[in-house]
VOTOR-208969 format. One line per 5 residues: their letters; for each residue x, y, z of C-alpha. Coordinates in steps of 0.001 Angstrom, whole numbers, plus 500000, padded with zeros to 6 digits. Example, Ala and Ser with C-alpha at 12.3 -4.5 7.8 and 13.67 -1.06 7.14 Angstrom:
# VOTOR-208969
as	512300 495500 507800; 513670 498940 507140
***
This chain:
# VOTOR-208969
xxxxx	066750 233730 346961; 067454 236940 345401; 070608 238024 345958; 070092 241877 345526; 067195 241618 347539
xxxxx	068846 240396 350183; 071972 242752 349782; 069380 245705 350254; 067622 244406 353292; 071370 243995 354648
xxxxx	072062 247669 353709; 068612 249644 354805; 069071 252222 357063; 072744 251909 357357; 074987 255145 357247
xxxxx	077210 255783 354563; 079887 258385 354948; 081096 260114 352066; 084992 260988 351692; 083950 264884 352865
xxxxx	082471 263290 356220; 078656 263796 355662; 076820 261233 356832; 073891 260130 354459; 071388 256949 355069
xxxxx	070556 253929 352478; 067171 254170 351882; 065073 251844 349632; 063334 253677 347040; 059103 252372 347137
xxxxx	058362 248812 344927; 057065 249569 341687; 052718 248667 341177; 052213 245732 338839; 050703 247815 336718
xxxxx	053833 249815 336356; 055866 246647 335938; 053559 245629 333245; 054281 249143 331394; 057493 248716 332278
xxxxx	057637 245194 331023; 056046 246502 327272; 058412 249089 326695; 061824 246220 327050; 062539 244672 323618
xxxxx	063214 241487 325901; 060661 239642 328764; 061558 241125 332141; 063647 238591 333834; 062077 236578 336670
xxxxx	064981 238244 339347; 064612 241931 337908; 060405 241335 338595; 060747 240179 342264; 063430 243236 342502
xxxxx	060959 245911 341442; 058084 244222 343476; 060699 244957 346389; 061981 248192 345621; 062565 250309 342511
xxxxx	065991 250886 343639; 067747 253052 346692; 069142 256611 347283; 071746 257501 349626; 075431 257240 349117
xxxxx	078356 257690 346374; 075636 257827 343690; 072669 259500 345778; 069883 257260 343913; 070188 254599 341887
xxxxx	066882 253062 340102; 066763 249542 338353; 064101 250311 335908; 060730 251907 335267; 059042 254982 334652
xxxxx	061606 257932 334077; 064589 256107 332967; 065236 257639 329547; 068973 257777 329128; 068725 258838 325179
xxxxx	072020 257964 322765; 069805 255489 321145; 072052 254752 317887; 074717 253706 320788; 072080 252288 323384
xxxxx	069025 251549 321892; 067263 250128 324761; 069150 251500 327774; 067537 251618 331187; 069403 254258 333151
xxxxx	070968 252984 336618; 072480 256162 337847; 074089 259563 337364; 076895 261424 339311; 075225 264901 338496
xxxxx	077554 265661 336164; 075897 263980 333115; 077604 260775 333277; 075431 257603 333711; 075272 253975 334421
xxxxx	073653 252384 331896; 072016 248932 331283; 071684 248384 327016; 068864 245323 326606; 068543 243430 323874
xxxxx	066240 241150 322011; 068060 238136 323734; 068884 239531 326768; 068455 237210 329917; 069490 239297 332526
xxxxx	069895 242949 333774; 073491 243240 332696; 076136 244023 331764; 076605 247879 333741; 078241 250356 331389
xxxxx	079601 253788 332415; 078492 256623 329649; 080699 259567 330443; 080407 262793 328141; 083752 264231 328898
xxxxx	086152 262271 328261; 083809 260971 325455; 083742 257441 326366; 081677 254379 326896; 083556 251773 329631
xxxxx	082255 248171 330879; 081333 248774 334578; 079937 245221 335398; 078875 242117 334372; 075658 242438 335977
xxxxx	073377 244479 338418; 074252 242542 341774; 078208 243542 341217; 077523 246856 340433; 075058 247549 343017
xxxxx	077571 245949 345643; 080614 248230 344169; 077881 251407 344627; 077705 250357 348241; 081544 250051 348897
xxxxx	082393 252942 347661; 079659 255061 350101; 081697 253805 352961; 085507 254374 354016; 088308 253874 352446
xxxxx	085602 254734 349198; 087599 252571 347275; 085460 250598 343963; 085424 249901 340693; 082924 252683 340521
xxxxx	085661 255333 341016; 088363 253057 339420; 086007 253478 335507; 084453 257368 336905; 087701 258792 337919
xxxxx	090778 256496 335944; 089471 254161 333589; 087486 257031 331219; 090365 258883 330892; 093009 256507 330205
xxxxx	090685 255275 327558; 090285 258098 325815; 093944 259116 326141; 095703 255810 325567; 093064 253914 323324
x	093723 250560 324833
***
């Protein structure tokens, strides 16, 4: 059993309520073609994992919510900062040129960990160890009270790092 899979099914068509009251509705985003897996697969320095394939057979990710879209690979997911990411497959963006990033490498085994690459403060933070807890912090924090570790590293955790230098 996939256990993002079956998150999503739990979540489609639910309304989320941002903290300004607009009501928005999780929507899955259409399964990628095998074909476009198989691009997708030959552009990964690593073998698509078994859980990420049945994902984007399911859907290439979902929109609606804290994040408004959120995509888990494939075609258009250029994040660039190579020399600090040199394989990253973009997650998300808050429109504000921050992004969720996952970094592959040549012995990577699963889609994680979730880092947060924010431009101002000038900062890379660890979001998650993997997709499932990020995707499940996206989620709770499109809902009241729109508390997550998704705000915790976008609105605290970037800052305090840059100031502080833990």
């Amino acid at each position: 059993m996939n256990s993002i899979i079956e998150l999503l099914r739990s979540n489609r068509g639910n309304a989320l309520i941002n903290e300004d009251g607009v009501e928005d509705r999780f929507e899955l985003l259409p399964a990628l073609t095998e074909t476009e897996i198989r691009e997708f697969e030959h552009s990964l320095p690593c073998p698509l994992p078994a859980e990420t394939r049945e994902l984007l057979n399911f859907a290439q990710g979902f929109k609606g919510g804290a994040l408004e879209e959120v995509t888990f690979g494939g075609p258009l997911t250029e994040f660039g900062l190579e020399e600090i990411f040199p394989h990253a497959i973009t997650l998300a963006g808050d429109g504000f040129g921050n992004f969720w990033v996952i970094d592959l490498t040549s012995e990577s085994k699963t889609w994680g960990p979730v880092f947060y690459a924010c431009h101002d403060a000038p900062v890379i933070v660890y979001q998650s160890d993997d997709l499932l807890t990020f995707v499940e912090e996206v989620i709770r924090f499109s809902n009241r009270p729109w508390k997550s570790t998704i705000d915790d590293v976008h609105e605290r955790l970037s800052n305090r790092i840059w100031r502080e230098n833990p």
